[in-house]
C-alpha positions as CSV (number, residue, x, y, z in Angstrom):
1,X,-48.8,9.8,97.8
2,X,-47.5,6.6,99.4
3,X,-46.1,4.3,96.8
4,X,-48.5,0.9,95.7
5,X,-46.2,-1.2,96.1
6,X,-45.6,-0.5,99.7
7,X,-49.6,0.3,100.5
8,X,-50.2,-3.4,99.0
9,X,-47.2,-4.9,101.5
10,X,-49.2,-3.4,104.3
11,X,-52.4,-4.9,103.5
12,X,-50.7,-8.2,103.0
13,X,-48.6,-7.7,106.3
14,X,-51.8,-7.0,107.8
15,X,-54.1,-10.0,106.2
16,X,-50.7,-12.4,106.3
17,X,-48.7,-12.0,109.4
18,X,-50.6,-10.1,111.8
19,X,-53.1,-10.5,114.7
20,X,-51.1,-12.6,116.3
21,X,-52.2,-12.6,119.8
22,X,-56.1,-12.8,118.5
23,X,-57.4,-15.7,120.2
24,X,-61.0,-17.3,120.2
25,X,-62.8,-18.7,122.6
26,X,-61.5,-22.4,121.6
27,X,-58.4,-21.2,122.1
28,X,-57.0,-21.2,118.2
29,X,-55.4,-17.9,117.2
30,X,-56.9,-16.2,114.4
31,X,-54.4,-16.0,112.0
32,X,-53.5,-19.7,112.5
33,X,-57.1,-20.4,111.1
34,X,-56.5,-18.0,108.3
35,X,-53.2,-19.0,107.5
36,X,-54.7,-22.2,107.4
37,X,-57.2,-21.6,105.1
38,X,-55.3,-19.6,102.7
39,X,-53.0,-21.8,102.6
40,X,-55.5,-24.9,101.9
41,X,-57.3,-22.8,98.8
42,X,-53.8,-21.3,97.5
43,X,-52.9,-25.3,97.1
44,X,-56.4,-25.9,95.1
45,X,-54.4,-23.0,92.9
46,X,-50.6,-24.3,92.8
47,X,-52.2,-27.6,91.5
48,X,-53.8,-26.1,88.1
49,X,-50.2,-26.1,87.2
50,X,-48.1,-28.9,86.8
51,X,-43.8,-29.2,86.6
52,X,-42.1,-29.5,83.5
53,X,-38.4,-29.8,83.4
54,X,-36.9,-27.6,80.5
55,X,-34.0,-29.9,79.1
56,X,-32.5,-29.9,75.8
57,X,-30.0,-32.5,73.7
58,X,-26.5,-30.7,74.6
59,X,-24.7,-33.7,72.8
60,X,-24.2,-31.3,69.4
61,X,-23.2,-28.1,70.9
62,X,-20.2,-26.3,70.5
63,X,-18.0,-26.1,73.8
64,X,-18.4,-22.2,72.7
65,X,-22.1,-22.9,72.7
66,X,-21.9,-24.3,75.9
67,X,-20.8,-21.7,77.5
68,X,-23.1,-19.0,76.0
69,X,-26.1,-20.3,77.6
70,X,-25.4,-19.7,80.9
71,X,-24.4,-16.0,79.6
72,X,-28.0,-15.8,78.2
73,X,-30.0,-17.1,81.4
74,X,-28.6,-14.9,83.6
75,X,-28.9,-11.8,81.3
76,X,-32.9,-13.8,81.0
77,X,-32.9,-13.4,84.9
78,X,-32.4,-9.8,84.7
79,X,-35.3,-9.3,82.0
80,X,-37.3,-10.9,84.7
81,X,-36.2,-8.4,87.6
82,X,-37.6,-5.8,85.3
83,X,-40.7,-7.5,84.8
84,X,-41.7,-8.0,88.2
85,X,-41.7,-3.8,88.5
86,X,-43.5,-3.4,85.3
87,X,-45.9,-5.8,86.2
88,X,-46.0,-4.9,90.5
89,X,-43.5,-2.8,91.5
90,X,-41.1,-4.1,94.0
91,X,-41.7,-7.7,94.7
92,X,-39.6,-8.1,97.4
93,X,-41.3,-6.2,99.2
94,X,-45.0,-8.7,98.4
95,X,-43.2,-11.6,99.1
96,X,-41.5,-10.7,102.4
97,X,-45.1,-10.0,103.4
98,X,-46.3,-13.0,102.9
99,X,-46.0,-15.6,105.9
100,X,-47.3,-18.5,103.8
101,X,-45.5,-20.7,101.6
102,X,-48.3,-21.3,99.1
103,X,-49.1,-17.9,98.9
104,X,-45.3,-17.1,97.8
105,X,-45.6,-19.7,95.2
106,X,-48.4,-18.5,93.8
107,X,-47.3,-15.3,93.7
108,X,-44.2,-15.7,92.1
109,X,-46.0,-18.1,89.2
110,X,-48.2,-14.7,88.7
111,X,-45.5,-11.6,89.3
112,X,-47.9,-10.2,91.9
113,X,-51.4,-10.8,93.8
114,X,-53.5,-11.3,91.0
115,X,-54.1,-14.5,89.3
116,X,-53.7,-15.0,85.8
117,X,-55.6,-17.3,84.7
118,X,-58.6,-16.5,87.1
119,X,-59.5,-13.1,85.2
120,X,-56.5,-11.6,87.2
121,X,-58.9,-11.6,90.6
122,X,-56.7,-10.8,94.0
123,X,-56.1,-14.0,95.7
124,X,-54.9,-12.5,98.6
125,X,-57.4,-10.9,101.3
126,X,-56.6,-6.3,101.7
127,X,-55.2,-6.6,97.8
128,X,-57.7,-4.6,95.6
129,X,-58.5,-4.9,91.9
130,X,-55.1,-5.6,89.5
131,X,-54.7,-1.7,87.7
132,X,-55.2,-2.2,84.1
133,X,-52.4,-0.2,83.0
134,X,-50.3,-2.4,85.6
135,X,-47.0,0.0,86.7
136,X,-46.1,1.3,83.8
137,X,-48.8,4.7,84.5
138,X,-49.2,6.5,87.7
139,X,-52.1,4.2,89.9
140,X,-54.3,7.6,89.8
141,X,-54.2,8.5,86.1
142,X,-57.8,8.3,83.9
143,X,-57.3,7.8,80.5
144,X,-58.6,11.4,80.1
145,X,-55.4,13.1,81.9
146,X,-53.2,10.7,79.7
147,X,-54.6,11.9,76.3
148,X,-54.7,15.3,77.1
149,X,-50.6,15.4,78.2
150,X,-48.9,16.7,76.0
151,X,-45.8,14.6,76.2
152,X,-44.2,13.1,72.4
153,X,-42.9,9.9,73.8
154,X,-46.1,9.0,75.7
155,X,-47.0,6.5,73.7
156,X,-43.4,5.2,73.1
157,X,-43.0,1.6,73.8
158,X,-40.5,2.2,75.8
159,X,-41.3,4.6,78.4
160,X,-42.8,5.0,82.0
161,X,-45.2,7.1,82.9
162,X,-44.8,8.9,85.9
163,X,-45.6,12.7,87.7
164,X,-43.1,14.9,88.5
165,X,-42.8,17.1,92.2
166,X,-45.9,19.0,91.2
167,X,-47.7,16.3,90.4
168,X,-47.7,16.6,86.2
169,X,-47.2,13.4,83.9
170,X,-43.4,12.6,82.6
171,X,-41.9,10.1,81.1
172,X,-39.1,8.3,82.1
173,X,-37.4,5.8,79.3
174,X,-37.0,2.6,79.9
175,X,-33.2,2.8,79.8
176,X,-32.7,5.5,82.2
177,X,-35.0,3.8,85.0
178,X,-33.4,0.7,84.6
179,X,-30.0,1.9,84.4
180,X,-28.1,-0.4,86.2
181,X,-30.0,-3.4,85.4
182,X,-29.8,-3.1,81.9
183,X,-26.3,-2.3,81.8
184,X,-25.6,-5.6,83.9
185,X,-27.5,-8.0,80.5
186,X,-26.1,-5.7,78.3
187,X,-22.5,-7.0,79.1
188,X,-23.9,-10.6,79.5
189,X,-24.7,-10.1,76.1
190,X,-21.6,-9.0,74.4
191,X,-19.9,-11.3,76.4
192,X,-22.2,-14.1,74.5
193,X,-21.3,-12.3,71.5
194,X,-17.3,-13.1,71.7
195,X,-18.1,-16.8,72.4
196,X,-20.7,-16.8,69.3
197,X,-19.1,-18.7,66.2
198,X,-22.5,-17.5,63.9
199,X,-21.6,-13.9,62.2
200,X,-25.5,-13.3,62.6
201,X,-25.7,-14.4,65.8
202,X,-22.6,-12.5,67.1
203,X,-24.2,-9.2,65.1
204,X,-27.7,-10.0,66.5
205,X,-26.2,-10.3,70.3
206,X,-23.9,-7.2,69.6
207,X,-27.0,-5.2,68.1
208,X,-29.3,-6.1,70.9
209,X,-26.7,-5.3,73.7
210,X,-26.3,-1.7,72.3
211,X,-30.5,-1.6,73.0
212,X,-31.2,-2.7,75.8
213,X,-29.1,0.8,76.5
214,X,-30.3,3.0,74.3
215,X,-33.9,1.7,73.7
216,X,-33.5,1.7,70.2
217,X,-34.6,-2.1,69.3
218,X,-35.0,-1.6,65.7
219,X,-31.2,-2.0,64.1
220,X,-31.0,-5.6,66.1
221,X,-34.6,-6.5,65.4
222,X,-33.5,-6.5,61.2
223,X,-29.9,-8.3,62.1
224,X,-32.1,-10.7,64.4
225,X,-34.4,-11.6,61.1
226,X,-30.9,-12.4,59.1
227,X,-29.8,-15.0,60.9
228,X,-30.5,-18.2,59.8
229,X,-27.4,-20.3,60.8
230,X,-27.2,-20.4,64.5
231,X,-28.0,-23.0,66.8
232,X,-28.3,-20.5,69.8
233,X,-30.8,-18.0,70.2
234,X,-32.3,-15.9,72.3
235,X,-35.1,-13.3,72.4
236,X,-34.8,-10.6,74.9
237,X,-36.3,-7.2,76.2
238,X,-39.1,-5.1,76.4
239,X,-41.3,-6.8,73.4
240,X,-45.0,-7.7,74.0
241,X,-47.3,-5.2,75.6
242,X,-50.5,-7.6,76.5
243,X,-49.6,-6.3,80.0
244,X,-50.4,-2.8,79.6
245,X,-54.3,-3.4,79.4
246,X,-55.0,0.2,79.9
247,X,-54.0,1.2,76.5
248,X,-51.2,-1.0,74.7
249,X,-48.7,0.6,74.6
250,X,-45.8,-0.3,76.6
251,X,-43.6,-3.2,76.1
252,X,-42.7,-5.6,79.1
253,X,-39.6,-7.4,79.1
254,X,-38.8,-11.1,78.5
255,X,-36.7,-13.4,77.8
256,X,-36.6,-17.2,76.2
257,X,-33.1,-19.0,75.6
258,X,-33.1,-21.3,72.9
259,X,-31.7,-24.3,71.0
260,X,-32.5,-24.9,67.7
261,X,-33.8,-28.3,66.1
262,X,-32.6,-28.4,63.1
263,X,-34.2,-31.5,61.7
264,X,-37.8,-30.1,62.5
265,X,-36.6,-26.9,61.2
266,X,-36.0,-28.2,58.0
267,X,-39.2,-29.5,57.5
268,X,-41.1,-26.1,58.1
269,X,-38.9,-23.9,55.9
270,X,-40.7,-24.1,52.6
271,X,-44.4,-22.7,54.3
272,X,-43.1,-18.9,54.1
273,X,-42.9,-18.6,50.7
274,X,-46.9,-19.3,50.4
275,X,-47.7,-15.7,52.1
276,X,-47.9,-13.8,49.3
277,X,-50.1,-16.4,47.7
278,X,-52.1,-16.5,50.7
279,X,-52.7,-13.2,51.4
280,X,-54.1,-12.9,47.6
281,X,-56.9,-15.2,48.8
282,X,-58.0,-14.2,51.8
283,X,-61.4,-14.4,52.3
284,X,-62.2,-10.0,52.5
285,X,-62.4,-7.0,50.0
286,X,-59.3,-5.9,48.2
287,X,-58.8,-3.0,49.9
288,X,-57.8,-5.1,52.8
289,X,-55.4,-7.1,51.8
290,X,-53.3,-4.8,49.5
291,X,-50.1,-5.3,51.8
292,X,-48.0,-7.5,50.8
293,X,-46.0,-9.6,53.3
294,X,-42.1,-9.9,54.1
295,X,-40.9,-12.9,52.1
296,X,-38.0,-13.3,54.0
297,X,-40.3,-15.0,56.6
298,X,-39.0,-18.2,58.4
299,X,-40.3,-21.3,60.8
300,X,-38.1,-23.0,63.4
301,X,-38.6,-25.5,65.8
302,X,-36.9,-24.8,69.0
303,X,-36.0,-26.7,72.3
304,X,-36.8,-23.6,75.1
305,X,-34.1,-24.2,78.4
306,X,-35.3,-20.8,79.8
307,X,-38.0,-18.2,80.3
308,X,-38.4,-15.0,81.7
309,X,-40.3,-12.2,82.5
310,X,-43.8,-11.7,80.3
311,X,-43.0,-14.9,78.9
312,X,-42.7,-17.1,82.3
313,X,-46.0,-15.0,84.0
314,X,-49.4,-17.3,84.4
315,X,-49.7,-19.1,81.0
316,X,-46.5,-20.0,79.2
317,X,-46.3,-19.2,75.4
318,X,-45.4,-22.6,73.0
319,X,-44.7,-20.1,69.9
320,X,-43.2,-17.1,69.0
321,X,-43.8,-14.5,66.0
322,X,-41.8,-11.7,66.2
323,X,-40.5,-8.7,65.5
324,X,-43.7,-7.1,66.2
325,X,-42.2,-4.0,64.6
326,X,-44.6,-2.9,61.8
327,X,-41.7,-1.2,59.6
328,X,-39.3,-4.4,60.2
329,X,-42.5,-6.9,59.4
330,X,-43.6,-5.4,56.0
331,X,-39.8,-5.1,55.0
332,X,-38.4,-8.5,56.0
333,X,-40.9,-10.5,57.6
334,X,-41.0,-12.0,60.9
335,X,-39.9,-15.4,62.1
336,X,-41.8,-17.9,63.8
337,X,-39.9,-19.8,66.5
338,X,-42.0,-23.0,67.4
339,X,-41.0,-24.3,71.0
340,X,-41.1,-27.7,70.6
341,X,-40.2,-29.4,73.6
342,X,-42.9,-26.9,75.8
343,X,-45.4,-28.0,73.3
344,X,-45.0,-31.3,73.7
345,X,-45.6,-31.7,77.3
346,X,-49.0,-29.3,77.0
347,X,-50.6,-31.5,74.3
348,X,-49.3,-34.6,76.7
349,X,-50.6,-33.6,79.8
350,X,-53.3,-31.0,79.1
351,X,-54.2,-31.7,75.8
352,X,-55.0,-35.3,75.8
353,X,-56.9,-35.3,79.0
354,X,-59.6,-32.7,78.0
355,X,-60.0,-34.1,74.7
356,X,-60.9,-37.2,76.5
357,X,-63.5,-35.5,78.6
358,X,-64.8,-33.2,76.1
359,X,-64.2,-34.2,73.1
360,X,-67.2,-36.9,71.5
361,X,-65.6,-40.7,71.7
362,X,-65.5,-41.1,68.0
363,X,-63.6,-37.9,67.4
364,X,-61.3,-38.5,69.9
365,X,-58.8,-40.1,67.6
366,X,-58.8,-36.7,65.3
367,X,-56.8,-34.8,68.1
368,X,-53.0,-35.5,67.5
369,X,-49.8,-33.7,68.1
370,X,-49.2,-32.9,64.8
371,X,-52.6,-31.2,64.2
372,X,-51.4,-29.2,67.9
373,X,-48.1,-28.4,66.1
374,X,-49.3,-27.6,62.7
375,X,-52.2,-25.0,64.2
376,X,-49.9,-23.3,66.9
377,X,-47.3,-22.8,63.9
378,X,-49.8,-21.4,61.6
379,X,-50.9,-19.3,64.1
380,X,-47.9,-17.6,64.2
381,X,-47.5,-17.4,60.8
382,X,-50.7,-16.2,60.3
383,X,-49.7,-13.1,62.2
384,X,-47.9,-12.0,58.7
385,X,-51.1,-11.7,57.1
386,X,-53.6,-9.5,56.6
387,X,-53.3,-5.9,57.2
388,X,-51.1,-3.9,59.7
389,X,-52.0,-0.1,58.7
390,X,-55.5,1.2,58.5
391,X,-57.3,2.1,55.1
392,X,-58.6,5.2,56.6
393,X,-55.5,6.7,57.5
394,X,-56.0,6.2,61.3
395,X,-52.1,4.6,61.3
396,X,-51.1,1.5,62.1
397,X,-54.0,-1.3,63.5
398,X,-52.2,-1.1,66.9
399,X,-52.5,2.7,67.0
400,X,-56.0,2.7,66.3
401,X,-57.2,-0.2,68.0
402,X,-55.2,0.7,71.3
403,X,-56.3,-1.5,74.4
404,X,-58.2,-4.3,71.9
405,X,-55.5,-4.5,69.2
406,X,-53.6,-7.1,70.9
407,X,-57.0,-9.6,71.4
408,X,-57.9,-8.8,67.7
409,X,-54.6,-9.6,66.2
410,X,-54.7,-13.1,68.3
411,X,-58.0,-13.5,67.3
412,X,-56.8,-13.3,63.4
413,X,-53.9,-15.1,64.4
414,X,-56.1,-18.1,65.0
415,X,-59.0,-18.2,62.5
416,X,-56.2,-17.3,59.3
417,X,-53.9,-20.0,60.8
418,X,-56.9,-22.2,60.2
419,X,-57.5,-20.8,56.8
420,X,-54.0,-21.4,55.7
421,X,-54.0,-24.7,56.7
422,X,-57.0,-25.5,55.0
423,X,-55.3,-23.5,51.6
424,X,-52.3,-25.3,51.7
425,X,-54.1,-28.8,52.9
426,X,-56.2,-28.6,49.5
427,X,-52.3,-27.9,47.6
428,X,-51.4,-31.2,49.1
429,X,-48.9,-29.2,51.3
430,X,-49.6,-30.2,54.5
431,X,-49.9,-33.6,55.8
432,X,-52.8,-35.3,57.8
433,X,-56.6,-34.5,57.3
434,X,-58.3,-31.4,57.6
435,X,-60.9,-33.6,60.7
436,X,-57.6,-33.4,62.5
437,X,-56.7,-29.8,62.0
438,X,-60.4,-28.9,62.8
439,X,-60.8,-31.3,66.1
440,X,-57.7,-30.0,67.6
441,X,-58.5,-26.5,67.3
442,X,-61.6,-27.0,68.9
443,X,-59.9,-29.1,71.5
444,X,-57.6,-26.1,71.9
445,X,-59.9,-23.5,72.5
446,X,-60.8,-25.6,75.4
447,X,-57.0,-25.4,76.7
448,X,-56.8,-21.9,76.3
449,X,-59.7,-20.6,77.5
450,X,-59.2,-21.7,80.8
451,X,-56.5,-19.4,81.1
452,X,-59.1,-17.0,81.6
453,X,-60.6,-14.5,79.8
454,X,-59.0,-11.3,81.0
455,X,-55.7,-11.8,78.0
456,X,-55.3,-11.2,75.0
457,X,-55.5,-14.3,74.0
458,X,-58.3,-15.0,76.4
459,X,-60.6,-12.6,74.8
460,X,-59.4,-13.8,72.0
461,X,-60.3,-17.6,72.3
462,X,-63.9,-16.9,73.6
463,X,-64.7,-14.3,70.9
464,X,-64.0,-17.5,68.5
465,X,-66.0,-20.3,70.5
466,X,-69.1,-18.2,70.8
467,X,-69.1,-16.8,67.1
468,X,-68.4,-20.7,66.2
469,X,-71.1,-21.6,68.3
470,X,-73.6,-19.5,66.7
471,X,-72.4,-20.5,63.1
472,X,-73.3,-24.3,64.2
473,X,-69.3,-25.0,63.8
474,X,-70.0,-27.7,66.4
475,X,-72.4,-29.5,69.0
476,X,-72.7,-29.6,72.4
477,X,-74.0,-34.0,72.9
478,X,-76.4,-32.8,76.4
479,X,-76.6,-36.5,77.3
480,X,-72.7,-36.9,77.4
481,X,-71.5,-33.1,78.1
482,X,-68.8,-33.5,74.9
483,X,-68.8,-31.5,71.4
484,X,-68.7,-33.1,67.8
485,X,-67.5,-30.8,65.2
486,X,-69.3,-30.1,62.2
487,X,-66.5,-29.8,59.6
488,X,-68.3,-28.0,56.7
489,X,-69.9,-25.2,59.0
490,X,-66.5,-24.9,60.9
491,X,-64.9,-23.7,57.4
492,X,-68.0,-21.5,56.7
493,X,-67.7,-20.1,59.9
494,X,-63.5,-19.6,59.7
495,X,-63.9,-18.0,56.8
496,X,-66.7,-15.3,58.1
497,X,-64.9,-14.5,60.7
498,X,-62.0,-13.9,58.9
499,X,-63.1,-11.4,56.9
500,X,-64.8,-10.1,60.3
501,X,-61.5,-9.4,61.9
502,X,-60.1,-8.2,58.6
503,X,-62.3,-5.7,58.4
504,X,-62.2,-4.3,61.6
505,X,-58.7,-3.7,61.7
506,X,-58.3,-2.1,58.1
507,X,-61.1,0.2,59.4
508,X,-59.4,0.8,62.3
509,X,-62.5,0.2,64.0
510,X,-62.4,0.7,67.9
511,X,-65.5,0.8,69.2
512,X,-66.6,-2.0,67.1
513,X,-63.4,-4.4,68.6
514,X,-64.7,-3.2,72.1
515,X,-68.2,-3.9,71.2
516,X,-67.1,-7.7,69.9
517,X,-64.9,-8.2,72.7
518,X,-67.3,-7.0,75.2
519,X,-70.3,-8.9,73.6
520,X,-68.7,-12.4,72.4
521,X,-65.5,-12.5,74.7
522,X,-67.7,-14.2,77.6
523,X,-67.7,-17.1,78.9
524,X,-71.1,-18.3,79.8
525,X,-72.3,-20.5,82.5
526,X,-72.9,-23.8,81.0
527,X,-69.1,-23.3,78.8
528,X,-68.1,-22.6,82.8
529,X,-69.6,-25.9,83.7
530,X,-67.9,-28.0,81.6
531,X,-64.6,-26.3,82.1
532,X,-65.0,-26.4,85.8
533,X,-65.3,-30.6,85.3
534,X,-61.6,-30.5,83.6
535,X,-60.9,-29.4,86.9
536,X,-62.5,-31.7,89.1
537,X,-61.0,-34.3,86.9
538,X,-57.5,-32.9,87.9
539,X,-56.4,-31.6,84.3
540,X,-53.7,-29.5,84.7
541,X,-54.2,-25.9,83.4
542,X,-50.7,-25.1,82.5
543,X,-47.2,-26.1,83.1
544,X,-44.5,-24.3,85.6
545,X,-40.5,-24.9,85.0
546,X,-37.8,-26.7,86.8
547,X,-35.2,-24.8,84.7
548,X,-31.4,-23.4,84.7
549,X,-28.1,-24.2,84.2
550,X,-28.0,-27.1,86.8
551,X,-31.2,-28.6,85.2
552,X,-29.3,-28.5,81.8
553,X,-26.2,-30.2,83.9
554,X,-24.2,-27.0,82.3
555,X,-22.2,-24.8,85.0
């Protein structure tokens, strides 16, 4: 069978840069008109996005510290090689099929043909449907062949997929088909280490260099959670797995390179130590929220000067919660890394804008970057509570919930980041009013669901309008188009769904997720209507870098 990635370069070869000597009767060759016209609807595409330079204060670095970073963006680089395979295959091989310069762009903004935050439709004529299990399975397994394989590392994290000569499945760790790649950021890595002046740090970069060629993330994922020191940071390697829509399982690799702010870091450090509290109250029956959560938990802000990979592919993430480990999160925690400087320029040139158009006039002033900050940090946090095994003994959430567990758990993410900000508002813990928590968050579904609904956090976001929407959480104004909150309903609604989502996941429920998801994470035609007038108004839907070492002036 003749690979996908290369049957894909002939169809664009084909739709791209052939015909050339098919002329009409006017004269025009036919592929200038196409061209043409891809190239005139590709730009309708490249201008949802808008460019953000990633810079960062260098004035209070160490000269050591200056020199790391360059260290970590090239070993980021590399993570993003490996993503481009995990998410396509070869991508050289798309892009030197592609005539167009529009079409290149786009492609690179989404790893492949598919676009992102359009439901992952093929923007490119001869490209068929995007496979939901991406490359990390064989483009001709069923779910059916994969469960009956009898294979102990099938479901690893961190392994391929693939057949053999005769055709049966294999797998093939991650570390053995990236060999050389990962043995290239591996050294980038310990040379980091020698330069870092944090003990954590230099364990942490030691740790993960060692995994990235062995697979074994675990032992660096528990030194990562001890640091609390450095300036520096990065996170790096196969972590998230919303790319593997098929079933879950398999990580893709990343990378962010970070600079801490310390001052903003201070003031986030006391929230962690409310989780136990918080998880006492949450709004479901006992039996789901008997786990107790890490208390070595901890929030910083960060300046971001580089992504990669998973992170840098269609929409750009603003916050971090990780390890996503299950072991590593009940016994130490997770940390929260809050990316300061990317948020800021969404809530400036996204955020503002659609609250002016669909937010009502009077509730305009309720939508602040604070409120943005605050619900986007909860969010994370949020991830620490509830439950992560099953009370049925089906295993972990993730296990049981396969495909769906990733839109669940974003789905709780949001609606208990909510709840604890309402919990700790009423402690007198957190600053501003609850109208400004509760406007922005409405504001923000808004933002994110126009990055489609095919994501996690897609599904996610639309699963939470429309139940909102049916609990009379807010109003649509027909005469203006905008939507006024109705603060008492909102919480009555949060805290339904809550225990929705709660339960579903203890239960290890799956075909109840798939029926929620299937049933509430639409979007429908007049939700459509209004987003489609964020567009004609020429709101941005997300951001794309100018970043590196030379935009950082470092060499």
């Amino acid at each position: 069978m003749k690979p996908r990635h290369l049957l894909f370069a002939s169809a664009l070869a084909v739709a791209t840069v052939g015909c050339t000597s098919n002329t009409t009767e006017d004269g025009s060759t036919t592929t200038e008109t196409a061209t043409t016209q891809l190239g005139d609807s590709l730009q309708q595409k490249l201008d949802m996005y808008t460019t953000v330079r990633l810079t960062a204060d260098m004035s209070k670095l160490t000269e050591k510290e200056r020199q790391m970073i360059p260290l970590l963006i090239e070993a980021g680089k590399i993570m993003d090689k490996l993503f481009w395979y995990e998410a396509y295959g070869r991508g050289d091989s798309l892009l030197a099929a592609l005539d167009n310069d529009n079409a290149k762009a786009f492609v690179k903004i989404n790893y492949g043909p598919w676009d992102r935050l359009n439901n992952n439709e093929p923007f490119i004529e001869g490209v068929g449907p995007k496979p939901a299990g991406s490359n990390f399975y064989p483009a001709d397994m069923t779910k059916e062949e994969f469960e009956k394989a009898t294979l102990k590392d099938k479901a690893s994290l961190y392994t391929f997929v693939r057949r053999d000569a005769n055709g049966q499945l294999i797998t093939v760790p991650y570390h053995v088909q990236f060999k050389e790649e990962v043995k290239k950021a591996s050294d980038l890595l310990k040379q980091a280490a020698a330069l870092a002046e944090d003990a954590g740090l230099k364990k942490y970069l030691t740790l993960r260099a060692d995994a990235l060629l062995n697979d074994n993330y675990q032992p660096s994922d528990l030194a990562w959670m001890d640091m609390k020191n450095n300036t520096i940071d990065v996170v790096i390697g196969p972590i998230e797995t919303y790319e593997d829509a098929l079933f879950g399982y398999k990580a893709a690799h990343e990378a962010y390179v970070l600079i801490k702010d310390q001052d903003w870091s201070k003031r986030l450090a006391k929230y962690a130590a409310f989780l136990p509290e918080l998880q006492r109250g949450l709004p479901v029956a006992a039996n789901y929220k008997k786990e107790t959560p890490g208390t070595d938990s901890d929030l910083n802000a960060y300046d971001v000067v580089f992504y990669g990979g998973d992170s840098n592919a269609g929409s750009k993430t603003i916050a971090i919660n990780l390890p996503n480990d299950e072991e590593v999160q009940l016994k130490r925690g997770t940390r929260r890394l809050q990316l300061k400087n990317a948020m800021r320029a969404k809530f400036d040139k996204i955020m503002m804008p659609i609250a002016d158009e669909l937010i009502v006039e009077d509730q305009q002033k309720h939508v602040t970057f604070d409120a943005f900050f605050g619900n986007t940090m909860f969010h994370e946090v949020a991830h620490g509570l509830g439950i992560k095994n099953t009370i049925n003994g089906k295993g972990t959430v993730r296990e049981a919930l396969k495909e769906h567990a990733s839109a669940l758990e974003e789905g709780k993410a949001d609606i208990l980041g909510l709840y604890m900000i309402t919990q700790l508002h009423e402690k007198g813990e957190v600053e501003g009013s609850l109208e400004d928590y509760y406007t922005t968050f409405l504001a923000g579904i808004f933002r994110s669901v126009r990055f489609g609904a095919s994501s996690a956090h897609g599904k996610a976001n639309m699963v939470r309008f429309n139940f909102f929407k049916e609990n009379g959480a807010f109003e649509r104004d027909e005469a203006t188009g905008r939507y006024r909150v109705n603060y008492t309903k909102m919480r009555e609604a949060m805290n339904k769904l809550s225990e929705k989502i709660l339960t579903l996941q203890g239960n290890g429920d799956y075909a109840g997720v798939g029926k929620l998801l299937n049933e509430q994470g639409l979007v429908d035609a007049k939700l459509q209507a209004d987003l489609d007038r964020l567009s004609k108004a020429n709101i941005p839907v997300d951001v794309v870098f100018e970043q590196g070492t030379e935009v950082l002036g470092l060499k």
